[in-house]
N, C-alpha and C positions, 0 to 999 in steps of 0.2 A: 517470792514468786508464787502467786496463786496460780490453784488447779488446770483454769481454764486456758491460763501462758502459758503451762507445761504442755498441756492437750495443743495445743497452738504448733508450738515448738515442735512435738513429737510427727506431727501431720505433716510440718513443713520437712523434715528431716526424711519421712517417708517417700513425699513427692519426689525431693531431690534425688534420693539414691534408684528411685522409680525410673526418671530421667536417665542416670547413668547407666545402667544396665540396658537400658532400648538403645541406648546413641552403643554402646559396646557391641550390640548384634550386627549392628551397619559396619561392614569394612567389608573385608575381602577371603580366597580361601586360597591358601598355598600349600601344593603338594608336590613335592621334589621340587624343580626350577619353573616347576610351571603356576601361573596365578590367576581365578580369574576371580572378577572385582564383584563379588560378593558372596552369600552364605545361604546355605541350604535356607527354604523357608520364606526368601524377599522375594517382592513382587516388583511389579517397574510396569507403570503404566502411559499409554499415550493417546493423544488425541486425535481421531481423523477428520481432516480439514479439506475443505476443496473435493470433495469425491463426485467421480461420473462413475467407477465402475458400480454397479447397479448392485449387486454385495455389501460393498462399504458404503455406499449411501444411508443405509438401515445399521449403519456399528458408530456408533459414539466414542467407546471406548478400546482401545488392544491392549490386552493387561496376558505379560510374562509370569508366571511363577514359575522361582528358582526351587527343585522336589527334590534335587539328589547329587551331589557332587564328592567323587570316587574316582580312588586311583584303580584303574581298570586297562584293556587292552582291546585293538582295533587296526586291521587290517596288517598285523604281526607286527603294532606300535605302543608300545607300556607307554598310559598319557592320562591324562587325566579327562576323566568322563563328566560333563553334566547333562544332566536331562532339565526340563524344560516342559512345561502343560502353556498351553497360548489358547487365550480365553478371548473371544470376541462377543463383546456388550451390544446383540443385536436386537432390537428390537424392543429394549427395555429388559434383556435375562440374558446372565451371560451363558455361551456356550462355550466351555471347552474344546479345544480339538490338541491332537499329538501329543494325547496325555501320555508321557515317559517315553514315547517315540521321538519329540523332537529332541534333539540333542547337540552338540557340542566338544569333539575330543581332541585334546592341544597335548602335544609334548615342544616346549620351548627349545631344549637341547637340539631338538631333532629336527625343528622347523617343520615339525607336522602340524596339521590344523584340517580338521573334517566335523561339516555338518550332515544330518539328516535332509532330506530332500525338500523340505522347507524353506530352509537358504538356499539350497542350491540352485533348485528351479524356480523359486518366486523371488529371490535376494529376500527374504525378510531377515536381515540380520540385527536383531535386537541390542547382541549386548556381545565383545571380545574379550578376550584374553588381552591382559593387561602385562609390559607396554604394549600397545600397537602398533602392528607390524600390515602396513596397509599393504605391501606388495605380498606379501604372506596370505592375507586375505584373498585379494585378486587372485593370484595363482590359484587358489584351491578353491575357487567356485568356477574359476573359468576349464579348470582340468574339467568337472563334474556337471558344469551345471548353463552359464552363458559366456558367449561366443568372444568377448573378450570383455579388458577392464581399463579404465584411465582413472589417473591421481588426481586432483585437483586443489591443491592444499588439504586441507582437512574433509573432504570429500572423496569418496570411493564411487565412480561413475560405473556402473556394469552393464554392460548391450548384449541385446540376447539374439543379436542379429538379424533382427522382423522388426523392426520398427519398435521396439519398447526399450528403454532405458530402465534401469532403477538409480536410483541417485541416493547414496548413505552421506551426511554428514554426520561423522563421527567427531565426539570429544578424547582426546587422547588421552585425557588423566582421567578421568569416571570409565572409559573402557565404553563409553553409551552410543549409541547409534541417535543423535537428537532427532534428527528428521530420516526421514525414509519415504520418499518418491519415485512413484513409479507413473513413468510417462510414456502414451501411446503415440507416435506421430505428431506430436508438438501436443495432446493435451495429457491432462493431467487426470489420471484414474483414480491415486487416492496420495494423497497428504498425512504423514503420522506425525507428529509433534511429542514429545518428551516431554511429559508433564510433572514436573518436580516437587509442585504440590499435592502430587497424590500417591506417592510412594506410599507403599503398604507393608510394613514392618512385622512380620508373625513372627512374635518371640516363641522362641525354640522351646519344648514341650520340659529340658531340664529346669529354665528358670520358671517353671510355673506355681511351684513350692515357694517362690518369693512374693510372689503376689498373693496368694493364698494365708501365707506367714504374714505378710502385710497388712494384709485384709482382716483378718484377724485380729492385730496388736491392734488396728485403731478402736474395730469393734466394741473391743475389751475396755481398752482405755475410754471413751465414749461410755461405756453402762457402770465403770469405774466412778468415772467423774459425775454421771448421774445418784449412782446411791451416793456418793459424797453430800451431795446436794439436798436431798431429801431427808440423811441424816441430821445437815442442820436447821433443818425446818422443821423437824420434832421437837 
């Protein structure tokens, strides 16, 4: 086997394990009984479709990062806490807003479940605790936040009593909110769509030494296989 096969081989071996380690950060995070379906660091972005409120007419994008997930305590309930920064892509630059305010804290055992006032008063409910528990949901934005909630198979209907609906269709195995509809008096203010080709992956700051080590080996192997090559042309 000549140099440039091994060089070949070693690059292809790189990529591969490059791969497993990104597909390894995608899952989920579980602390005591409680789970929610993803890991410090992931973003989950979507698309706004159909928009008259005069806001999202100007946003293309709504992109979640997930900053912080801790077993922590809330309103005298040991649960598990995530925070949450929610970026809107307006005008061509995303803005931040609810950086490490918006939040998220479930205890499963307990059947508690409390958002930040994000969810509560506007329904924008991104992303649950996995399984989902849609009457669980309803409850605890209708205690806090609107006036009541209906099931609709895999839809969470929420009325805020004025004439606005929000309408979540959630998937129950990804834990995702695909669409998220919020409608004024028969029309439609803004459309968010789940956009699965644009998931954003921020591998965690421990495996950075892999890529780095990575980067590296090929480097090497690369100015290797060159003095190889100059050697035989002397």
């Amino acid at each position: 086997m000549n140099n440039l096969k091994k060089f070949s081989i070693l690059i292809l071996i790189f990529v591969i394990s490059l791969s497993l380690i990104t597909s390894n950060v995608r899952g989920e995070t579980t602390i005591g009984n409680s789970t929610f379906p993803a890991e410090e660091g992931k973003s989950f972005r979507w698309n706004t479709i159909n928009t008259t409120e005069s806001w999202y007419k100007d946003v293309e994008f709504v992109q979640v990062k997930v900053m912080n997930i801790y077993n922590g305590s809330l309103k005298s309930h040991d649960c598990m806490i995530v925070n949450y920064t929610l970026e809107y892509y307006h005008k061509y630059a995303w803005i931040p807003q609810y950086t490490n305010s918006f939040y998220l804290a479930y205890n499963n055992s307990l059947n508690f479940l409390n958002w930040s006032e994000e969810g509560y008063k506007k329904g924008n409910l991104f992303i649950f605790p996995t399984p989902v528990n849609f009457t669980l949901i309803g409850d605890a934005v209708e205690k806090a936040g609107f006036f009541n909630y209906s099931i609709d198979n895999n839809k969470l209907i929420l009325d805020d009593g004025n004439l606005t609906i929000v309408e979540l269709t959630i998937n129950t195995t990804t834990g995702i909110s695909e669409v998220i509809k919020k409608v004024y008096n028969t029309t439609t203010m803004y459309r968010l769509e789940f956009n699965r080709n644009k998931i954003i992956v921020i591998i965690p700051s421990g495996y950075y030494f892999l890529f780095f080590a990575g980067f590296s080996i090929v480097t090497i192997l690369y100015l290797e296989k060159k003095r190889i090559k100059e050697m035989f042309r002397k």
